[in-house]
MINUBA-711565 format. One record per residue (C-alpha): residue in three letters; residue number from 1; chain; y, z, x. Coordinates in steps of 0.1 Angstrom, whole numbers, plus 5000, padded with zeros to 4 digits. Example, Ala and Ser with C-alpha at 12.3 -4.5 7.8 and 13.67 -1.06 7.14 Angstrom:
MINUBA-711565
<node res="Ala" n="1" chain="A" north="4955" up="5078" east="5123"/>
<node res="Ser" n="2" chain="A" north="4989" up="5071" east="5137"/>
end
This chain:
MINUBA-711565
<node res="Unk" n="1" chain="A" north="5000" up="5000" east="5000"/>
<node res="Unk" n="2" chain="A" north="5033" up="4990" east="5009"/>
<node res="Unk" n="3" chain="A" north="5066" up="5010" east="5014"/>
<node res="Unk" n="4" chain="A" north="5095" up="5003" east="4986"/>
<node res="Unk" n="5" chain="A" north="5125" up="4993" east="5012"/>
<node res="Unk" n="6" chain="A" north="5156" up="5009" east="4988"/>
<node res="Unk" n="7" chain="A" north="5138" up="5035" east="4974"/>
<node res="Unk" n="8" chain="A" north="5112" up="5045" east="5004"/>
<node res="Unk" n="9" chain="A" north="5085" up="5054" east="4981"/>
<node res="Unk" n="10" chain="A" north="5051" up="5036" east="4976"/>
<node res="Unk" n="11" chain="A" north="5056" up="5000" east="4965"/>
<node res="Unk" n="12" chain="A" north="5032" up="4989" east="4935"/>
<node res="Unk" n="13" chain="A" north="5002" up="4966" east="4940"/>
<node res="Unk" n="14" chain="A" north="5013" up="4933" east="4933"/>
<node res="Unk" n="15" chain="A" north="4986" up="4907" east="4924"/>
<node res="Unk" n="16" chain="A" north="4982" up="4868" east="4924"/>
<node res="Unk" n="17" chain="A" north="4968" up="4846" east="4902"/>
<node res="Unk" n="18" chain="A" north="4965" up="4816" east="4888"/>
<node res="Unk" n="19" chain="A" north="4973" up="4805" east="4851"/>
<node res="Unk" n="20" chain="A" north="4963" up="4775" east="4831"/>
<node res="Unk" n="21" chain="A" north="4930" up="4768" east="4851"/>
<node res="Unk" n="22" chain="A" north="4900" up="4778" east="4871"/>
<node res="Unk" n="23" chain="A" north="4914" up="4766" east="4903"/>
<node res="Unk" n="24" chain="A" north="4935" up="4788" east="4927"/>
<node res="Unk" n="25" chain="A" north="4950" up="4758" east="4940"/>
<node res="Unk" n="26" chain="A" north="4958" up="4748" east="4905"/>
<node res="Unk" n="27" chain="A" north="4975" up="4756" east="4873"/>
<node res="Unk" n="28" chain="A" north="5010" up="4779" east="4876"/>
<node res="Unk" n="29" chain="A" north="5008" up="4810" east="4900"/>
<node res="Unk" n="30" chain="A" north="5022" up="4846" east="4890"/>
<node res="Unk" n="31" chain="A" north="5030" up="4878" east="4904"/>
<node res="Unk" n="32" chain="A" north="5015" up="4909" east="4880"/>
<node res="Unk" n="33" chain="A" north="5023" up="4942" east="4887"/>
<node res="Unk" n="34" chain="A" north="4997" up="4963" east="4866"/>
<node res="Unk" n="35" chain="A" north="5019" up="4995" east="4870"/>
<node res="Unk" n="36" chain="A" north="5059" up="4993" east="4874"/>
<node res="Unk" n="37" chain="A" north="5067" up="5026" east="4863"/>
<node res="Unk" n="38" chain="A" north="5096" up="5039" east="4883"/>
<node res="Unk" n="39" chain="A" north="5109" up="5002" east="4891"/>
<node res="Unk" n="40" chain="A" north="5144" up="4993" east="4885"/>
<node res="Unk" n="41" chain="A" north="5155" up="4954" east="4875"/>
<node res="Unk" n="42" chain="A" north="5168" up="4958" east="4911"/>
<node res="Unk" n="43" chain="A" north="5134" up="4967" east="4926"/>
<node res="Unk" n="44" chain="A" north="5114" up="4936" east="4901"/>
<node res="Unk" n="45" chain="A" north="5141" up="4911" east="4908"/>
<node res="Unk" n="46" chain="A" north="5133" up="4919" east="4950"/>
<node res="Unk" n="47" chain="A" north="5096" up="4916" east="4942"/>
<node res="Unk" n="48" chain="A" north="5102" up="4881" east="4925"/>
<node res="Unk" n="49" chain="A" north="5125" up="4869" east="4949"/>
<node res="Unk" n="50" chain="A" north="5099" up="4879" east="4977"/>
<node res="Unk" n="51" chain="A" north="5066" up="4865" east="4962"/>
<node res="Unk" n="52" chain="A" north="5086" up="4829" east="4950"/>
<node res="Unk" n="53" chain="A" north="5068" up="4827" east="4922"/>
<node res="Unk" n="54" chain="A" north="5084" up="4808" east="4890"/>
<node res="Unk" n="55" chain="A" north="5077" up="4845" east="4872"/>
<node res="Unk" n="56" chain="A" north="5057" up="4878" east="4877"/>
<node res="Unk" n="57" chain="A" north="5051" up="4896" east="4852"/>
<node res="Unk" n="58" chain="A" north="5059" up="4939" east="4853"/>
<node res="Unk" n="59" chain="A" north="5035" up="4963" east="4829"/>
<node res="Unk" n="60" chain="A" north="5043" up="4994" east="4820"/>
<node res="Unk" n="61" chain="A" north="5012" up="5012" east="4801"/>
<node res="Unk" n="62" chain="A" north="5023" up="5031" east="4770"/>
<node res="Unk" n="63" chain="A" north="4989" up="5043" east="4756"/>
<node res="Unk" n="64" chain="A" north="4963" up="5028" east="4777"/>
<node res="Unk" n="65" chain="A" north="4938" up="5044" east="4762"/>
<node res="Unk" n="66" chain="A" north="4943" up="5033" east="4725"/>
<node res="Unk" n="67" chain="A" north="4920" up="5006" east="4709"/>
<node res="Unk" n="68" chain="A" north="4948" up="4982" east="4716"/>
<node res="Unk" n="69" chain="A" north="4966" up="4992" east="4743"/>
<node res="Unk" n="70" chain="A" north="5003" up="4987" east="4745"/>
<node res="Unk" n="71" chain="A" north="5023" up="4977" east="4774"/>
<node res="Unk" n="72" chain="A" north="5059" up="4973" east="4779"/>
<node res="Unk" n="73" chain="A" north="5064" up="4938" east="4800"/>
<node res="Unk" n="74" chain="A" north="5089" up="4923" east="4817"/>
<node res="Unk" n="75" chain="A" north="5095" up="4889" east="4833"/>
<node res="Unk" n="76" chain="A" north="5112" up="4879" east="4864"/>
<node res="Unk" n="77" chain="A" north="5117" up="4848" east="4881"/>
<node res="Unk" n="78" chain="A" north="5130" up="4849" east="4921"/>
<node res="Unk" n="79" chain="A" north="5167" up="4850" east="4909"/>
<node res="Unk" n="80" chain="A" north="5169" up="4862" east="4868"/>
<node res="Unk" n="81" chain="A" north="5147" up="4883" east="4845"/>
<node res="Unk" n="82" chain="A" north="5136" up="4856" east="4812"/>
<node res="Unk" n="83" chain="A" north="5129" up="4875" east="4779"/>
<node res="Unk" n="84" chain="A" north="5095" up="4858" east="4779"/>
<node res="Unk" n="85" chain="A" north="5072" up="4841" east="4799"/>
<node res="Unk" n="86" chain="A" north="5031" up="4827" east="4789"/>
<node res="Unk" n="87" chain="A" north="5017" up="4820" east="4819"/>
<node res="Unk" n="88" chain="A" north="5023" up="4853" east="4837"/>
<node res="Unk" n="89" chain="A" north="5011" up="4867" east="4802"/>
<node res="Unk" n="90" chain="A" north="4977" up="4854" east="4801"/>
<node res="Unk" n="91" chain="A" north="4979" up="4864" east="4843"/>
<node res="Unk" n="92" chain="A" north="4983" up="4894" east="4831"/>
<node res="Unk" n="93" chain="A" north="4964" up="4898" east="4802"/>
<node res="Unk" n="94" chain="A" north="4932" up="4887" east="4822"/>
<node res="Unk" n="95" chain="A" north="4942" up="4910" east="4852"/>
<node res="Unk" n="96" chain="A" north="4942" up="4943" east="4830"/>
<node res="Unk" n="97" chain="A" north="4905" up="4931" east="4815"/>
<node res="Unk" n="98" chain="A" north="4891" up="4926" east="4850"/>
<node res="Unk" n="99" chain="A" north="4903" up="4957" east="4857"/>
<node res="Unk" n="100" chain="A" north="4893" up="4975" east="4830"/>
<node res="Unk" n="101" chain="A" north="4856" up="4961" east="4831"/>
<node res="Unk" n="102" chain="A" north="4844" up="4975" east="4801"/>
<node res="Unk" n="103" chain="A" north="4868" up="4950" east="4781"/>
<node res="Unk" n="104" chain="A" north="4843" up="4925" east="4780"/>
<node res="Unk" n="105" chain="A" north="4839" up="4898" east="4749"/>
<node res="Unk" n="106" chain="A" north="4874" up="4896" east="4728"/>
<node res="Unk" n="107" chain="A" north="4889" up="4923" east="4742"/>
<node res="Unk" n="108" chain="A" north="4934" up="4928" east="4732"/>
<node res="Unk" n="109" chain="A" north="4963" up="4944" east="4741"/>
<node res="Unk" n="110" chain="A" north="4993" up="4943" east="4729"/>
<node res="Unk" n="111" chain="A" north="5028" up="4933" east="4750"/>
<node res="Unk" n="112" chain="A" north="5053" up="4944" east="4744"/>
<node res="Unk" n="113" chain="A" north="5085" up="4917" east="4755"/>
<node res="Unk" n="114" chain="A" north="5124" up="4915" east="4757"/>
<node res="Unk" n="115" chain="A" north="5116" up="4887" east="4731"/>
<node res="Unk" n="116" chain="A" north="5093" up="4911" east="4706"/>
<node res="Unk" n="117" chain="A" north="5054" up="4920" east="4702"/>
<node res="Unk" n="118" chain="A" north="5031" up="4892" east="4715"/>
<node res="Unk" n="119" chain="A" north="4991" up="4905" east="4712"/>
<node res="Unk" n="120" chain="A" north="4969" up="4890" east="4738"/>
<node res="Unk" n="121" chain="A" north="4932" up="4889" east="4730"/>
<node res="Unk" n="122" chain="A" north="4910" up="4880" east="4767"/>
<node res="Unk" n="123" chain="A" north="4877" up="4868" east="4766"/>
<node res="Unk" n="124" chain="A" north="4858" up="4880" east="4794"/>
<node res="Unk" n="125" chain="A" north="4824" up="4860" east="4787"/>
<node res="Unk" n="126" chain="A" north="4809" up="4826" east="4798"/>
<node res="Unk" n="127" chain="A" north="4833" up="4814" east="4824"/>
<node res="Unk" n="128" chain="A" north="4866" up="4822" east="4838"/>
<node res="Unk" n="129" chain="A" north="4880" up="4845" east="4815"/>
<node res="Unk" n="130" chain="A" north="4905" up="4834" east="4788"/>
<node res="Unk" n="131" chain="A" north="4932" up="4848" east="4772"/>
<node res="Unk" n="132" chain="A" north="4950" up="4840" east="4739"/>
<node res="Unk" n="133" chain="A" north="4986" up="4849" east="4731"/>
<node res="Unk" n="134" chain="A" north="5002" up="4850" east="4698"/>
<node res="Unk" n="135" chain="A" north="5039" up="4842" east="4699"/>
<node res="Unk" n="136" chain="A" north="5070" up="4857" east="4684"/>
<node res="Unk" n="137" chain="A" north="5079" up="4837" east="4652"/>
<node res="Unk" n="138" chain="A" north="5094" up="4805" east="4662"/>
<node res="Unk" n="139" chain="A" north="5117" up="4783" east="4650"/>
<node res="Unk" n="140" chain="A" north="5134" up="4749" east="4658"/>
<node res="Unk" n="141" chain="A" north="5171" up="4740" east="4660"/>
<node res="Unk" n="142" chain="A" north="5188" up="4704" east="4665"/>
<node res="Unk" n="143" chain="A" north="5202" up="4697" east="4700"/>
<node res="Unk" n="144" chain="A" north="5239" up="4684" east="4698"/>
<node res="Unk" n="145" chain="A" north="5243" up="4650" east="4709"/>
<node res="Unk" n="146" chain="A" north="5266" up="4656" east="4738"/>
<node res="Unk" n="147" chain="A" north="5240" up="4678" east="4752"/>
<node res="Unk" n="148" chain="A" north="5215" up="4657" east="4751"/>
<node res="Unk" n="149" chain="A" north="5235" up="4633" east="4763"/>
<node res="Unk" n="150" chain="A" north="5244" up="4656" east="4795"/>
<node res="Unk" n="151" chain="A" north="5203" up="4667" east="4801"/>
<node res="Unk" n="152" chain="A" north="5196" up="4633" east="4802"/>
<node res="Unk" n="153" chain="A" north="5229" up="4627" east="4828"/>
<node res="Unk" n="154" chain="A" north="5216" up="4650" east="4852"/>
<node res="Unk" n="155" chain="A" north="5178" up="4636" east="4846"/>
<node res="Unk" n="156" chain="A" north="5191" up="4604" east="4853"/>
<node res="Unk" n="157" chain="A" north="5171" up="4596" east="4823"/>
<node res="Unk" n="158" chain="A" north="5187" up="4567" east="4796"/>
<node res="Unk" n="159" chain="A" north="5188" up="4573" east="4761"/>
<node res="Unk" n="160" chain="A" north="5164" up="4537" east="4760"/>
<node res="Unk" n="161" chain="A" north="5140" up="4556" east="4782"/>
<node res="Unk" n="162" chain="A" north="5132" up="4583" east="4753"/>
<node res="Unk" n="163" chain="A" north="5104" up="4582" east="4723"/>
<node res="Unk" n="164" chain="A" north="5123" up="4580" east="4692"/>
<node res="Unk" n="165" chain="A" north="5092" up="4590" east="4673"/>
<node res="Unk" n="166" chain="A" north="5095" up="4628" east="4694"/>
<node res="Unk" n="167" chain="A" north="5135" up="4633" east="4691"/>
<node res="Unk" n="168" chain="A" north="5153" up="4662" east="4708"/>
<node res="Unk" n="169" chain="A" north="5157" up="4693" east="4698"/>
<node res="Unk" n="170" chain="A" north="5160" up="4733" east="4706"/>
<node res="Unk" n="171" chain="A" north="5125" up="4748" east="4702"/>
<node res="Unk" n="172" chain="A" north="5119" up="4786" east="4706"/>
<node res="Unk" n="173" chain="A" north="5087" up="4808" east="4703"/>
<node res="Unk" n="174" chain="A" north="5102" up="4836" east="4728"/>
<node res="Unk" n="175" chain="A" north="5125" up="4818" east="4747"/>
<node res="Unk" n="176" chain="A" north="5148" up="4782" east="4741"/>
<node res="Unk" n="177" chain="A" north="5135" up="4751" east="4758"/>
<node res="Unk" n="178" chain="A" north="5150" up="4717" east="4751"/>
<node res="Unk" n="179" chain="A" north="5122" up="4694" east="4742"/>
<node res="Unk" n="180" chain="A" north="5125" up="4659" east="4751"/>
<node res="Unk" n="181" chain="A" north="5102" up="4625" east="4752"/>
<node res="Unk" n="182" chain="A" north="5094" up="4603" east="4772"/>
<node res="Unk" n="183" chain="A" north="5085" up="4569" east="4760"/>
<node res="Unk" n="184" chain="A" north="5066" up="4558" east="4791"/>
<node res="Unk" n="185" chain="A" north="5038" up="4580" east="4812"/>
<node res="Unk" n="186" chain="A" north="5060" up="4565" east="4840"/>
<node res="Unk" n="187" chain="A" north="5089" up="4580" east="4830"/>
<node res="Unk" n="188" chain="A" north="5074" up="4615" east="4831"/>
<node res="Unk" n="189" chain="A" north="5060" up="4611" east="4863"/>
<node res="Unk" n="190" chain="A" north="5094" up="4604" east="4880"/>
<node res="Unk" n="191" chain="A" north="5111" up="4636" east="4882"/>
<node res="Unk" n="192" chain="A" north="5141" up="4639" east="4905"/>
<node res="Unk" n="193" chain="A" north="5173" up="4652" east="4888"/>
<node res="Unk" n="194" chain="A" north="5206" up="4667" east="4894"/>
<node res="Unk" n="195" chain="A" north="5196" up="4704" east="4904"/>
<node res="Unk" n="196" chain="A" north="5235" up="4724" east="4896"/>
<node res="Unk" n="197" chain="A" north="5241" up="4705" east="4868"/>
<node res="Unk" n="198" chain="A" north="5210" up="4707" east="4847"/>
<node res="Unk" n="199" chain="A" north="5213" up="4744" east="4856"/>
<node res="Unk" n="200" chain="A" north="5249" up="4748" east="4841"/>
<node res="Unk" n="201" chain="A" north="5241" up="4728" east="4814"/>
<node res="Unk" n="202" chain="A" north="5208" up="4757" east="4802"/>
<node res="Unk" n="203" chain="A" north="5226" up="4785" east="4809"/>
<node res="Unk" n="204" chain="A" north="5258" up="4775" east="4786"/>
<node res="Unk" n="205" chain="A" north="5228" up="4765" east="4761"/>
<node res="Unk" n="206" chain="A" north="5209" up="4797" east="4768"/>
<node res="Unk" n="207" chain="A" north="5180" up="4779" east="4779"/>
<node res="Unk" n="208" chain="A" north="5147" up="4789" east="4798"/>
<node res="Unk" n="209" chain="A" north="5130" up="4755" east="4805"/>
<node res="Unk" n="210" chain="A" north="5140" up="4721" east="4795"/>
<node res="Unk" n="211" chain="A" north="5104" up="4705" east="4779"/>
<node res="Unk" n="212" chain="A" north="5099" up="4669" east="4794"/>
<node res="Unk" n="213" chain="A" north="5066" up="4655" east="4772"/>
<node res="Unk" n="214" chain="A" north="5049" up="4623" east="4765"/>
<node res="Unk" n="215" chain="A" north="5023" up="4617" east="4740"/>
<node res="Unk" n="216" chain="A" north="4994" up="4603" east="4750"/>
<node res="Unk" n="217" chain="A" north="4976" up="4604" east="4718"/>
<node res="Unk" n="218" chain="A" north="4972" up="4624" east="4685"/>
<node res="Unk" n="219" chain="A" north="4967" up="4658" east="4695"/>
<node res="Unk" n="220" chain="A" north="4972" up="4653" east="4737"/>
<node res="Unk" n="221" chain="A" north="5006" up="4659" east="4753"/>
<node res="Unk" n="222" chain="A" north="5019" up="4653" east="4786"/>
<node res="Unk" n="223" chain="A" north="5039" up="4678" east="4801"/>
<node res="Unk" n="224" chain="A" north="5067" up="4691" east="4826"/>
<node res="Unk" n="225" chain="A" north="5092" up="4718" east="4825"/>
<node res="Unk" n="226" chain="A" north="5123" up="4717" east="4846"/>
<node res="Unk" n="227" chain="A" north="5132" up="4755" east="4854"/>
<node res="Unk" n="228" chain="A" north="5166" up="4755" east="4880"/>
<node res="Unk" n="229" chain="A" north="5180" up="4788" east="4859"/>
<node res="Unk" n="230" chain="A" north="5148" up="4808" east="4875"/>
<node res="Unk" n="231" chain="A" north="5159" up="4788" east="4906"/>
<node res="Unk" n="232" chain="A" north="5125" up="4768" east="4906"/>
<node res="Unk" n="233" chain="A" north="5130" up="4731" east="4909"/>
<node res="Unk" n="234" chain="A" north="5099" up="4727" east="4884"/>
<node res="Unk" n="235" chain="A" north="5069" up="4749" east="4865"/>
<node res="Unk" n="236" chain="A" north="5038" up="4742" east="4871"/>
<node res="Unk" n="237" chain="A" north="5021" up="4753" east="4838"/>
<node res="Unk" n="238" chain="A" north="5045" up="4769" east="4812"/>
<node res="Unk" n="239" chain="A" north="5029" up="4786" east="4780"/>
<node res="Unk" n="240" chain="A" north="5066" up="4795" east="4765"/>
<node res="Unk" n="241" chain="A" north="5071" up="4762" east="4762"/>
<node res="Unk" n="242" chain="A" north="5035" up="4754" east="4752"/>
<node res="Unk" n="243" chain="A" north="5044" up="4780" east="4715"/>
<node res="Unk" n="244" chain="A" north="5079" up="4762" east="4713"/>
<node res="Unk" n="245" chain="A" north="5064" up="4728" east="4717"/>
<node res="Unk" n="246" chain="A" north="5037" up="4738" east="4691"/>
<node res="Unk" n="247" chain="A" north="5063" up="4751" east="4668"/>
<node res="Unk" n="248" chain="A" north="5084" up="4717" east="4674"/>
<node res="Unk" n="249" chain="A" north="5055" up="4698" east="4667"/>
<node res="Unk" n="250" chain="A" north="5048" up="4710" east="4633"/>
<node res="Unk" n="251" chain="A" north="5083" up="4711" east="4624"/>
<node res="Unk" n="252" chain="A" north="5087" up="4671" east="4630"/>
<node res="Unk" n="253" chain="A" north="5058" up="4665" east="4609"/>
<node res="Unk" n="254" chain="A" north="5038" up="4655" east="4646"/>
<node res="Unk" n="255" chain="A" north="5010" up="4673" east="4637"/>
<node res="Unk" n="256" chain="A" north="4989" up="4687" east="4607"/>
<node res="Unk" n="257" chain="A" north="4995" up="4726" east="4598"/>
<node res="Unk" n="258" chain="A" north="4965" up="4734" east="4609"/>
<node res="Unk" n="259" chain="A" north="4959" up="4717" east="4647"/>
<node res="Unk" n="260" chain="A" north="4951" up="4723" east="4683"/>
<node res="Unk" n="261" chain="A" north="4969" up="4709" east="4707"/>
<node res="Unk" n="262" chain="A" north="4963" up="4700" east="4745"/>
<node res="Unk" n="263" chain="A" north="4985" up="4696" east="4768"/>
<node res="Unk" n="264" chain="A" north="4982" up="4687" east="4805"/>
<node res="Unk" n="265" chain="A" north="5007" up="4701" east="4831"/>
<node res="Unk" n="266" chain="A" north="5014" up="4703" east="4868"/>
<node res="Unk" n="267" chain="A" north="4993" up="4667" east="4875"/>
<node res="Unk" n="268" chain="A" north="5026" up="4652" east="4888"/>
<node res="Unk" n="269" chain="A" north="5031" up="4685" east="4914"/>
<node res="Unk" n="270" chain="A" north="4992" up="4683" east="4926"/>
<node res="Unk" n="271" chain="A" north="4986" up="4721" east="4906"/>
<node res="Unk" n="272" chain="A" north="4969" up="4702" east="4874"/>
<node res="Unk" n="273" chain="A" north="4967" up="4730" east="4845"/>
<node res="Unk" n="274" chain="A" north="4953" up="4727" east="4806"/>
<node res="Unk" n="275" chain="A" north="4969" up="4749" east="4778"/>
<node res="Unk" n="276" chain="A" north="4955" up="4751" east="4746"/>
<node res="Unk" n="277" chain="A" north="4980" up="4757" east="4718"/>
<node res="Unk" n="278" chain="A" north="4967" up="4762" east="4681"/>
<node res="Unk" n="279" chain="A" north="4983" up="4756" east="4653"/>
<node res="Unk" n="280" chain="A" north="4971" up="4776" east="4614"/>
<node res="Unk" n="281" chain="A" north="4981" up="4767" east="4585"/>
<node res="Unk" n="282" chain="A" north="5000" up="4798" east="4567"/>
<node res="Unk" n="283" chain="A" north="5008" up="4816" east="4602"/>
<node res="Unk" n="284" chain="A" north="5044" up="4805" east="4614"/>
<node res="Unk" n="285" chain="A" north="5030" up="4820" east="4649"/>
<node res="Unk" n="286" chain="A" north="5015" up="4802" east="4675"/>
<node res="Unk" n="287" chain="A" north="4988" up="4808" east="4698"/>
<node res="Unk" n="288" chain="A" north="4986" up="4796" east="4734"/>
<node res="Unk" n="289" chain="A" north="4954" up="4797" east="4755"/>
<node res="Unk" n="290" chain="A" north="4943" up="4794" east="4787"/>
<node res="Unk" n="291" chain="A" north="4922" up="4806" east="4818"/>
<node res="Unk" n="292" chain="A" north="4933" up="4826" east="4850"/>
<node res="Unk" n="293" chain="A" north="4915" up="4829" east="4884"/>
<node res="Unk" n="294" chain="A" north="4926" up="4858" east="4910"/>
<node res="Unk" n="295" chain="A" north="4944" up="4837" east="4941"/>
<node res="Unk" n="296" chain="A" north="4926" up="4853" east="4973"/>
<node res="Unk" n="297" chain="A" north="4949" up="4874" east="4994"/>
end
């Protein structure tokens, strides 16, 4: 155990894994701190900055002992805390069941976020394990034209470049992302934008991630998420996004009420990752799956 540099006292254990896949190498890494009692947004921000991650994820148990045990969590990315964040959550969620062992099958807890309750149920059986969050409720706002007009300035996307069957708009299931479509795979796959002035644009626009996507068929998405507010250039597997996008999706009419959705990210970095987002018909929630794997020290 290491030594906390401003407060000189024990610094937690912070683990590494991998979201979205069964490969180390693969998916979107996060930090998860199993036990941050005692750190201050100083201390988290430090341990974000210092690990580079796009977020880690800080638990705090209240009743670990309950049949659902709660935990206050908090996300940071290496230079702002985000009110919400999937793939540290399922990180997380499958770190607390492989440490608690006896949390085998369907086992939950309960997380408690900046952006309300989200219960994680982990799965623990044939495979990696998998864990399933449920999101906050969601909902989906238009994006003014100007601003989409400025995201796609500093994409260096044009407006002909975009699938007018997908159109823009504000999604949130925890945090606000700015969907927008590609009409060409191509298009996705060239990603080199205007770094300062994307950022200024999301944080006038409160955003966490703007959503690039193309639809490769009914129920199959292609995905990446620009994230320069957490000062990453790009997220490698983003399960926020994955509940706003699901959300989105129903609101346009995309998708029936009832639908899973797949959605490939991180192919265009070399870290490929699969979520799983599932739609029900009568629950305005959505659920996000997806496996984790420890990254070796």
């Amino acid at each position: 155990m290491t030594t906390n540099d401003t407060a000189g006292s024990p610094a937690p254990e912070v683990l590494r894994y991998a979201a979205f896949t069964t490969d180390p190498a693969g998916g979107n890494p996060a930090g998860v701190v199993l036990d941050a009692a005692g750190l201050d947004d100083t201390a988290m921000l430090t341990i974000a900055a210092r690990l580079g991650y796009s977020e880690t994820a800080f638990l705090t148990a209240r009743d670990p002992g309950a049949a659902e045990p709660v935990y206050d969590v908090r996300y940071f990315a290496p230079k702002a805390e985000v009110p919400f964040c999937g793939h540290a959550t399922v990180a997380a969620a499958v770190a607390l069941a492989e440490r608690d062992g006896t949390r085998a099958g369907a086992g939950g807890y309960l997380f408690a976020t900046p952006a309300g309750e989200v219960p994680v149920a982990v799965d623990t059986g044939e495979g990696a394990p998998r864990a399933t969050l449920t999101s906050v409720v969601p909902h989906v706002e238009a994006a003014g034209a100007d601003d989409v007009a400025e995201a796609l300035a500093a994409l260096g996307w044009s407006a002909a470049e975009l699938d007018a069957a997908l159109p823009p708009r504000i999604a949130f299931a925890g945090a606000r992302h700015l969907v927008i479509a590609a009409a060409t795979r191509d298009r996705l796959a060239r990603l080199d934008y205007d770094f300062p002035r994307l950022e200024a644009l999301m944080r006038r626009l409160g955003l966490t991630t703007v959503q690039l996507v193309r639809r490769a068929s009914a129920d199959v998405f292609h995905v990446r998420d620009p994230f320069p507010v957490g000062g990453v250039v790009e997220d490698p597997a983003t399960g926020a996004a994955a509940a706003a996008f699901g959300a989105y999706a129903r609101e346009l009419g995309l998708v029936p009420a009832s639908a899973v959705l797949t959605l490939h990210q991180g192919e265009d970095m070399g870290r490929p990752g699969v979520l799983t987002v599932t739609l029900r018909e009568g629950d305005e929630r959505v659920r996000v799956s997806g496996t984790a794997v420890r990254i070796p020290a």
